[in-house]
FIKOLTOR-436000 format. One record per residue (C-alpha): x, y, z; residue number from 0; residue in three letters. Coordinates in steps of 0.5 Angstrom, whole numbers, always signed. Each point is the difference from the previous one (the first is absolute). Layout:
! residues N
X,Y,Z,NUM,ALA;
...
//
This chain:
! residues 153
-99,-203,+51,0,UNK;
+5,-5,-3,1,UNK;
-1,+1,-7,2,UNK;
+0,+7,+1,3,UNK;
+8,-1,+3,4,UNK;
+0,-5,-5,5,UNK;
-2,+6,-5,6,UNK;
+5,+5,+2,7,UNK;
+5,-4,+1,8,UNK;
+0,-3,-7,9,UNK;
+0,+7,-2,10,UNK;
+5,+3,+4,11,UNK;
+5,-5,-3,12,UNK;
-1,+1,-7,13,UNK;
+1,+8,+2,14,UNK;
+7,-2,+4,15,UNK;
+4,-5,-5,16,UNK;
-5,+3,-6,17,UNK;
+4,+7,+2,18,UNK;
+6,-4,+2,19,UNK;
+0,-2,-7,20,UNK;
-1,+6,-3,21,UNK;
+3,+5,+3,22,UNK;
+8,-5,-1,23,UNK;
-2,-1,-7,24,UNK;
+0,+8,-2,25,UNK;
+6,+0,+6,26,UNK;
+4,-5,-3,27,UNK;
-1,+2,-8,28,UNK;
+1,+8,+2,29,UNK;
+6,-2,+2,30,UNK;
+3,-3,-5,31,UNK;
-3,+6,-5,32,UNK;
+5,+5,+3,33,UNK;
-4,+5,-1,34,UNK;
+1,+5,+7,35,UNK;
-6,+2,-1,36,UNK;
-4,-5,+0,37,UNK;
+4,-4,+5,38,UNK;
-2,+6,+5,39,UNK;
-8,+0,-2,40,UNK;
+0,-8,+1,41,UNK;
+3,+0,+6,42,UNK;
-4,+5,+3,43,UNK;
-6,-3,-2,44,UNK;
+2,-7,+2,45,UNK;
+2,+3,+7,46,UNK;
-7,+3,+0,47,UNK;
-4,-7,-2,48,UNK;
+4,-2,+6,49,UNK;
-3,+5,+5,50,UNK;
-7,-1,-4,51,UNK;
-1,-7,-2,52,UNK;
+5,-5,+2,53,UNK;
+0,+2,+8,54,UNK;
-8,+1,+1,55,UNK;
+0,-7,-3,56,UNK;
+7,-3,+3,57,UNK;
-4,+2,+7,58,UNK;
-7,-3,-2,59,UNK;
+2,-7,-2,60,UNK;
+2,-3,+7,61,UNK;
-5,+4,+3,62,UNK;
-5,-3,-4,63,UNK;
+3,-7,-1,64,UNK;
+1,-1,+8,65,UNK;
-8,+2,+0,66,UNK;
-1,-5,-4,67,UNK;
+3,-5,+3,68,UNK;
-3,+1,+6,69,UNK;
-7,+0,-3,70,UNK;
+2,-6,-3,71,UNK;
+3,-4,+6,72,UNK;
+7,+0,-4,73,UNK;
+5,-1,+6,74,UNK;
+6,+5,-3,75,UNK;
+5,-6,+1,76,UNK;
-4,-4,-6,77,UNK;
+6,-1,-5,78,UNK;
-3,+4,-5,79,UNK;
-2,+6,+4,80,UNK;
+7,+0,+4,81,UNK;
+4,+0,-7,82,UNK;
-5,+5,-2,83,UNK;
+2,+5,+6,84,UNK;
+8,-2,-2,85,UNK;
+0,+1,-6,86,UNK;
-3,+6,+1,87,UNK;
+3,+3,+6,88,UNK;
+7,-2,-5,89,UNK;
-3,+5,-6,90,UNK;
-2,+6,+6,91,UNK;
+8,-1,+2,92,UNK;
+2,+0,-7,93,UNK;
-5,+5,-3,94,UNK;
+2,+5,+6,95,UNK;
+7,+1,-2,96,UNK;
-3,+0,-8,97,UNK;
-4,+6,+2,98,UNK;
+6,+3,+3,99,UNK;
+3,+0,-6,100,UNK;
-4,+3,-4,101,UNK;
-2,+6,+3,102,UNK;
+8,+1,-1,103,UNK;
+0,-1,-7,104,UNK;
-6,+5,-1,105,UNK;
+5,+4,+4,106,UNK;
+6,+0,-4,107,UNK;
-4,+0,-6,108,UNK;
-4,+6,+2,109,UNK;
+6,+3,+1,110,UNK;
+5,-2,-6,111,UNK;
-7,+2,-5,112,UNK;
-1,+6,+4,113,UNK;
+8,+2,-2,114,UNK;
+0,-3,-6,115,UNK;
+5,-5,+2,116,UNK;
+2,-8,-1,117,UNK;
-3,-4,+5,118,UNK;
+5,-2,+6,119,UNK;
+3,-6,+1,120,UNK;
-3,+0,+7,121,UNK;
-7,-1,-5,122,UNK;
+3,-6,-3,123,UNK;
+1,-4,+6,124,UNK;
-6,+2,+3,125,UNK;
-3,-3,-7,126,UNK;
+3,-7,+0,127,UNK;
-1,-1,+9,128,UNK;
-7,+2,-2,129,UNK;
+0,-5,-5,130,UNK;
+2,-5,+4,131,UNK;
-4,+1,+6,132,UNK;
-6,+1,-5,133,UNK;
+1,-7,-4,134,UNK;
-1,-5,+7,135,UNK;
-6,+5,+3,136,UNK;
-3,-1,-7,137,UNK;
+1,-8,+1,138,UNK;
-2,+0,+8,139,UNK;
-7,+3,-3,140,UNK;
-1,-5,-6,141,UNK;
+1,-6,+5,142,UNK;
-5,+4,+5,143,UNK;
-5,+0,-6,144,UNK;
+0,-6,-1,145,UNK;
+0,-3,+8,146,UNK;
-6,+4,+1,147,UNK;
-4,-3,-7,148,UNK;
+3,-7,+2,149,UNK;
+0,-1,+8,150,UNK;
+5,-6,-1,151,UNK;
+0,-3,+6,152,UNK;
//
């Protein structure tokens, strides 16, 4: 049973910063493009990658992680289960407000290519607190990455 967890968790983690990644790197180069068009295609389907595959995969990690921990006889307060749950927790709580963003931004820049008009301000905005939140969260999981492989004590 445990390697199976081991398995899905390992899995799911690539599915969950692997999408992360990719969908803010298309984000993030449709922006500074500036074609309207392109921009709505990208955030709705990132918004879309969310819903799909970052949020199955955001539920799975600590469900099997917590499992596995059990199985393993790991108290949660082992230094580097603790921190993982922290960093974790703060990534979710950046992450939230990530998403939040983007299906605005899909929004006005569905509504700006449908009517062939400039994005709005508003989007602007919305991409540089996207960035912000995004840039930490992305690190928040790096550092888990690592915790996970190491389990410094």
């Amino acid at each position: 049973m445990y390697l199976l967890l081991k398995y899905v968790h390992i899995l799911s983690s690539v599915l969950l910063v692997g999408t992360g990644f990719g969908t803010a790197y298309y984000m993030f180069f449709a922006n500074r493009g500036r074609d309207v068009a392109a921009q709505a295609e990208v955030a709705r389907l990132v918004v879309r990658a969310d819903w799909w595959f970052t949020t199955p995969a955001g539920i799975v990690q600590p469900l099997t992680g917590l499992w596995m921990a059990h199985l393993a006889g790991w108290p949660l307060s082992t230094p580097w289960i603790a921190w993982s749950l922290a960093l974790y927790v703060l990534t979710g709580a950046l992450w939230l407000p990530v998403v939040v963003l983007q299906m605005r931004m899909a929004r006005m820049a569905a509504q700006a290519a449908h009517g062939g008009q400039p994005l709005p301000a508003a989007y602007g905005r919305c991409a540089r607190w996207w960035e912000a939140l995004g840039y930490p969260a992305f690190v928040a999981m790096l550092v888990v990455f690592w915790l996970m492989v190491a389990k410094p004590s």
